[in-house]
N, C-alpha and C positions, 0 to 999 in steps of 0.2 A: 504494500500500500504506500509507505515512504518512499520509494524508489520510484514507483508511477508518477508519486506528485512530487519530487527532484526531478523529475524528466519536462516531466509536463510543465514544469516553471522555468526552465532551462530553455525548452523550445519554444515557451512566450517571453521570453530575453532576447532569444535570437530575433524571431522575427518583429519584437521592438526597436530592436538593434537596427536592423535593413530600415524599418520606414523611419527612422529620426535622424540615422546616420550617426549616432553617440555610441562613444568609445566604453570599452571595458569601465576604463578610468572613470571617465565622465559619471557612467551612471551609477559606480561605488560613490562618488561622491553626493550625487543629488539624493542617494539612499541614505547616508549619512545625516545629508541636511536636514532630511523629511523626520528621521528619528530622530534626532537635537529637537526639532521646532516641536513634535509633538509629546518629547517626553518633558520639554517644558511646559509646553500647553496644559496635558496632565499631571505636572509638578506645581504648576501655578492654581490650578483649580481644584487638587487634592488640600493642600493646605492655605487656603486662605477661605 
């Protein structure tokens, strides 16, 4: 079942990959950013 969905999430990387033209690099990054922005988002609205 893990294997199918590492597959199946792999092969919609790739074909993200083709239609935006964004590098390996690139999208580790923007994955990065997404988790910062929303572990603060739920870090800000967990304690206040």
């Amino acid at each position: 079942m893990l294997k199918q969905l590492r597959n199946w999430h792999g092969q919609m990387l790739e074909i993200l990959q083709k239609q935006t033209g964004l590098t390996n690099y690139q999208i580790l990054w923007i994955a990065f950013a997404e988790g910062l922005f929303f572990g603060l988002l739920l870090g800000w609205w967990w304690f206040t």
